[in-house]
N, C-alpha and C positions, 0 to 999 in steps of 0.2 A: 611208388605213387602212380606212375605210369599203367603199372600191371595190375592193378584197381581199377582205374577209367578203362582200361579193354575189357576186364571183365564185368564191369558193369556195363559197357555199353552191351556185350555179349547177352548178358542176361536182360537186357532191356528187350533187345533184339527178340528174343527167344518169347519171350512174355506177350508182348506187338505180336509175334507174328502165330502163337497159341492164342491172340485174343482176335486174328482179324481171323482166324479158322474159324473158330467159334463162332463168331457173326456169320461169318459167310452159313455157315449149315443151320443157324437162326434164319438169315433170312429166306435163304431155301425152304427149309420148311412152314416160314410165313406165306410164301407166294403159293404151296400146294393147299396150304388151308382156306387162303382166299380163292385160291380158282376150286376147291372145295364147297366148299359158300355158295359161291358164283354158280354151281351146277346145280346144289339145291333149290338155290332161292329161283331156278330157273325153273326148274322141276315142281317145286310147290307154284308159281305163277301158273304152270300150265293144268295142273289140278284145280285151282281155281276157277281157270277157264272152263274147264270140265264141269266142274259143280254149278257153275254160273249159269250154263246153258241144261244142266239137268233139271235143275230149279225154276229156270222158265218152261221149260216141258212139262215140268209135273204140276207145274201152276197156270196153265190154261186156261180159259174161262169155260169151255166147254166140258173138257176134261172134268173140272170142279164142280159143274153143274152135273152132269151123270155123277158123278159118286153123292153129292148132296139130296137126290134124288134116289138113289140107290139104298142110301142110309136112312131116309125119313122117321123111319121106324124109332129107329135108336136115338137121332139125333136132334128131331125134331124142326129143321132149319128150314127158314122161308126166308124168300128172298126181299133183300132191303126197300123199303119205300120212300121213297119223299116224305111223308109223314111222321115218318119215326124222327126227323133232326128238328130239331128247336131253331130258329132264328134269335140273332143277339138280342131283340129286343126281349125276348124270351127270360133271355137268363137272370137269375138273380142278383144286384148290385154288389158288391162287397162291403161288408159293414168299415164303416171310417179307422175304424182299429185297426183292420188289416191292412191298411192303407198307409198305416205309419209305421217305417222298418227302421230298422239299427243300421250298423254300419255294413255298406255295400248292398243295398236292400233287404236285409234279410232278418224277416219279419223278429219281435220280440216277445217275448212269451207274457202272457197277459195273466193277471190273477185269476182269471174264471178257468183258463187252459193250464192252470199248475196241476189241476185235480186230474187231469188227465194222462198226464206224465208218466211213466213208471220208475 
């Protein structure tokens, strides 16, 4: 009886201490993955930064003026006026049916808008 309890604690022993191995080179290789991580996600931030400031350079208002100017031909584009925006009073009411929604506002489909459905 005795030499049952030493050999199971032995192979207890054995078992613990193959299972705290294991961990241990789990978490090591968890801590490379995240300092992994941690270098990309550092590396794409700084790409961002990059594109961020490329994107305001190529979006200048001068810069866009000479090439919209440049392209007239092709593109046709004139510059925005005051006259081209509507004021609210402008805009058309919404008919009272739109005005009546389902749950969470969100509008219902009405007999005259079934025909339009696919």
């Amino acid at each position: 009886m005795r030499s049952a309890i030493v050999i199971l604690s032995f192979l207890f022993m054995l078992a613990s201490g193959f299972w705290a191995y294991r961990e241990n080179y789990a978490t090591k290789e968890a801590l490379r993955e995240a300092s992994r991580l941690g270098s990309e996600i550092s590396r794409l931030q700084e790409a961002i930064t990059v594109q961020r400031a490329e994107w305001a350079y190529l979006n200048r208002p001068d810069r866009l003026a000479e090439l919209a100017a440049a392209n007239f031909d092709r593109l046709g584009l004139l510059p925005m006026l005051p006259e081209q925006f509507a004021e609210t009073r402008q805009l058309p009411e919404p008919a009272p049916a739109e005005l009546t929604g389902g749950l969470d506002g969100v509008a219902s489909v009405s007999a005259e808008d079934e025909d339009l459905l696919p």
